[in-house]
Each structure stands twice: as structure tokens, then as C-alpha cells.
C-alpha positions, 0 to 999 in steps of 0.5 A: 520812815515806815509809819501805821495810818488809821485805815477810814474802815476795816480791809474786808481783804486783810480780815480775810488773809490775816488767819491763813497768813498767820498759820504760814508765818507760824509754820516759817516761825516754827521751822526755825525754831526746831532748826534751833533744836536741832530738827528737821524743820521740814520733817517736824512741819510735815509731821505736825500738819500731814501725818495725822492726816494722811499717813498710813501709819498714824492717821487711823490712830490720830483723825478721830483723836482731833475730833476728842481734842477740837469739842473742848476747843470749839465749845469753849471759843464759841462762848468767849467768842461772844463776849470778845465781840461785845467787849466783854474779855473772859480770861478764866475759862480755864477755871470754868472748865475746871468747875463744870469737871467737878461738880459733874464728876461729883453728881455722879460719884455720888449715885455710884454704883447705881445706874439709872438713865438720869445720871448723865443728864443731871451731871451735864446740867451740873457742869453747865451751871458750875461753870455758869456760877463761877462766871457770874463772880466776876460778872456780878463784881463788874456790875457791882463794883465796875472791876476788871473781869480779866483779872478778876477771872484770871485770878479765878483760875488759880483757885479753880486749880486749887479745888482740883487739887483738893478735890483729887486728894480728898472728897472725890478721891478714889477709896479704891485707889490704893491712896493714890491721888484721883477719882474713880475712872469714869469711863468704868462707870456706864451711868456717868460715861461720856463714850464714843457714839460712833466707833472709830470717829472720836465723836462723843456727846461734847463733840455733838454739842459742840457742833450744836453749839456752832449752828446756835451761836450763828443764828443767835448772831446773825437772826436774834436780837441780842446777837444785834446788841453784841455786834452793836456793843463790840463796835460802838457803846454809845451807840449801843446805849442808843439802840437799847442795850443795857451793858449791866445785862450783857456782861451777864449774858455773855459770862454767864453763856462762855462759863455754861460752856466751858463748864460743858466742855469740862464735864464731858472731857471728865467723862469721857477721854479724861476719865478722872478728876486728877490733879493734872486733870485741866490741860490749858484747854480754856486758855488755847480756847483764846487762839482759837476764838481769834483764828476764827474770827470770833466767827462761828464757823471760823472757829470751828475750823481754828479748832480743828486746825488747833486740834490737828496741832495737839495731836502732830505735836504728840507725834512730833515728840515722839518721833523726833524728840521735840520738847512739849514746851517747844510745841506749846511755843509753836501754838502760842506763835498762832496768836502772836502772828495772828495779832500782829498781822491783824493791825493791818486790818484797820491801819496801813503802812505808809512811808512817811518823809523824814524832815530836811 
């Protein structure tokens, strides 16, 4: 009999393995499914992972398209990377994104037309504490009253959706627009844009904050203090009562830092590939954040590269849809194996697989 033993430390080897082991089981996972479809596995696998990168006839097109897709990604992860390393479980990042979308876009319709260098800083500051207060709803609830932020972010999220909605059809909707549901197109607007820096690179202002991001949450974890009191608490809360940290002010910190940056990611995304509040505006950016926050093993740089990869996926999958006519939930299924593999072959770390002798 097959049985799991508590490892006496975690394997330093199978923390490493477990990411690339997970994409493989992922491919093998995903392969079989488009089989199932009627695919050529071969063919979808190749598509998604090589295509975008190294074909002649999309890659031009698609390199600087996973640029545009991993900002959100990363930016997003980073924050719920640091409340997962201190327990602290942020599920709504969506509705954070969602917020910071709106209340940017709304700062800047509201000076519309004038143009004025000031415009865009305001709607980042904007975004950010949009993002920042809806964050502190559960944080504050969890302090408070000691409620569940899963839940009680989660459940957030479908509120946030439900301003969207609102907000597309009645205050930001467009009064040109013919009745239809939606903003005025930010990219049109030069004072509230989010255009890209570099031609033919993708890279706008989030992508750049996002990479900014990266270099200050690995110092913040590995040189500050308070990223001692993550780390700390993540591992041992009575062991983190001794070494000083008061919980009340890490929830706060680390809700409060994941929604500014989700609400960031938001903003930009709004004003620049987006271009519109919309009714269908959020993509499920802040809930593939999660994957993407574990593929990296809530590791700064980890991350970085699991938003690529994760990006690289978005936009094979597009390619896959319409070359071989695969269904976006199939594609959706294949990114959400990620995380199951990934789970699954993360128990490793901390148990081992022993064969246990049944009795006589």
C-alpha cells in the first residue's frame, strides 16, 4: 500500500522540479484532451508554445502581444504573492481590477477633452487606491469581525462585476456611442492613454511598472523587514508573534498592497490594450494571477517568468482557436491543468511516497 510520509523538512529538489514537471504534465494533459477533440495534439502543443515565438508567420504579430498580456499577469501575482506567503489568501483580485479600471477610467473621462500632462498620473493614482479600498473590505472585516477574506473577497468580485455592468451602461457610457454599451475609447483620448513606449514591443507604462514591481518585492522580501514578518508568519504564527509581528497589520499590509496592484493592473489595461470600460471588460485576469503566483513559487522572478509562460499560452491559445478550431473553453481547461499539476505535484515537497506492508 502506496502511503504519503511527512517529509522532516521540505525537498529543496522537488521545489524545484514541481513547476517544469507540472507544465510537462500539463502538455501530456492537454494533448490528450485535443485528441479528444479531434486535434492533432502535436500540432495544438506546437502551436500554443512555438508559434508565437518562433513562426515566420505569426510571431511578429504575437512576441509583443505576451508582453501586453504578462503586465497584468505579473503585476497582479506579485501582490497575491505576498499575502499567500503570509497566509493571508486574496481571492478577488478580479474585483480589485475591476475597481482600479473604473475609477481610472472615470478620472479621466471626467476632464475629457481637455489634455493636460496631469491627466494620467491622477488616473493611476486613482486606480491604484480604487483597488487599495476595495481590498481593505475584507481586510478590515478580517481584523474587525475575524471573517474569511477568501470568501469575503470573492463574493466581492461579483459585485465589482456588477458595477462594470452599470457603469458601461449608464455613467461612463459613451454619449456618442449610438446607445451602445461602453466608454469612449481611451486609446483616442492622448491625455488619458496608456500607448506603447516602444514600437513593435508591446511594452506600455504597466509593463514597465510591472517589471519595477518585480525588483521591489524581491528587495522588500529578501532586504526589509516586513518582508522578514511575511516570510516569518507564512511559516510559523506563533513564531511570528515572538518575533514582533502583529497579524492585524499584516493583513492590512498585504491586502491592501495585492488590491493597489491589481487595481494598477487594471487601470493600465483600460487605457491601453482595452481601451473601454466594457461590459465584458475583465478577462479573468485576477483569478489566472493565482496560477500564476504558484507556478512562481510566489518567487519574484518565478513569477515573472510563469507570466510569460502563462501569457505565451493566451496568446498560442487564440492561434490555436483559429487555426485548428479549438473551443476557448478547451483552452481555458488546458490553463487551469497548470495549477491542478502543479498542486498535485507540490505534495511531494513536504511528503514522500512510501510503500507501506499490509497486515498478515
Amino acid at each position: 500500500m502506496l502511503h504519503l510520509e511527512p517529509r522532516t523538512e521540505p525537498s529543496r529538489r522537488w521545489s524545484v522540479i514541481a513547476p517544469p514537471l507540472a507544465v510537462a504534465l500539463t502538455m501530456l494533459a492537454g494533448g490528450a484532451l485535443f485528441a479528444a477533440l479531434g486535434k492533432n495534439p502535436i500540432e495544438a502543443i506546437r502551436i500554443i508554445f512555438w508559434d508565437p515565438l518562433f513562426s515566420d508567420q505569426f510571431a511578429a504579430y504575437a512576441r509583443p502581444q505576451i508582453l501586453v498580456k504578462a503586465g497584468p499577469l505579473v503585476l497582479i501575482a506579485l501582490g497575491l504573492s505576498l499575502g499567500f506567503r503570509a497566509g493571508v489568501w486574496n481571492i478577488g483580485a478580479e474585483g480589485q481590477y475591476i475597481m482600479g479600471a473604473i475609477a481610472g477610467a472615470a478620472v479621466g473621462l471626467a476632464f475629457y477633452p481637455a489634455e493636460h500632462w496631469a491627466i494620467f498620473p491622477l488616473m493611476i493614482l486613482a486606480g491604484g487606491l480604487a483597488g487599495w479600498a476595495w481590498a481593505m473590505i475584507p481586510a478590515l472585516l478580517k481584523v474587525r469581525f475575524n471573517t474569511n477574506e477568501i470568501l469575503v473577497s470573492l463574493m466581492l468580485v461579483y459585485v465589482a462585476e456588477q458595477l462594470l455592468a452599470s457603469m458601461a451602461l449608464g455613467a461612463l457610457r459613451n454619449p456618442e456611442g449610438g446607445g451602445f454599451p461602453g466608454s469612449r475609447n481611451l486609446q483616442q483620448y492622448p491625455a488619458a492613454s496608456n500607448p506603447e513606449l516602444i514600437p513593435g514591443t508591446g511594452a506600455h507604462w504597466g509593463v514597465v511598472l510591472a517589471l519595477v514591481a518585480v525588483v521591489a518585492t524581491h528587495v522588500l522580501l529578501s532586504r526589509h523587514k516586513t518582508g522578514f514578518h511575511i516570510r516569518v508568519a507564512g511559516q510559523s504564527e506563533r513564531a511570528a508573534r515572538f518575533a514582533g509581528v502583529v497579524p492585524a497589520r499584516l493583513v492590512v499590509f498585504c491586502l491592501g498592497v495585492s488590491g493597489a496592484l491589481a487595481g494598477l493592473a487594471g487601470l493600465f489595461e483600460v487605457t491601453g490594450p482595452a481601451g473601454q470600460i466594457s461590459i465584458d471588460f475583465n478577462v479573468g485576469y485576477g483569478f489566472t494571477a493565482i496560477i500564476v503566483a504558484f507556478l512562481g513559487r510566489l518567487h519574484p522572478i518565478g513569477i515573472l517568468l510563469a507570466g510569460l509562460l502563462m501569457a505565451l499560452t493566451y496568446i498560442g491559445g487564440e492561434l490555436a482557436q483559429l487555426m485548428l478550431g479549438l473551443p476557448a473553453a478547451a483552452i481555458s481547461a488546458f490553463q487551469g491543468m497548470l495549477l491542478f499539476f502543479l498542486l498535485a505535484v507540490d505534495v511531494m515537497t513536504n511528503f514522500r511516497i512510501r510503500i507501506r506492508k499490509g497486515r498478515g
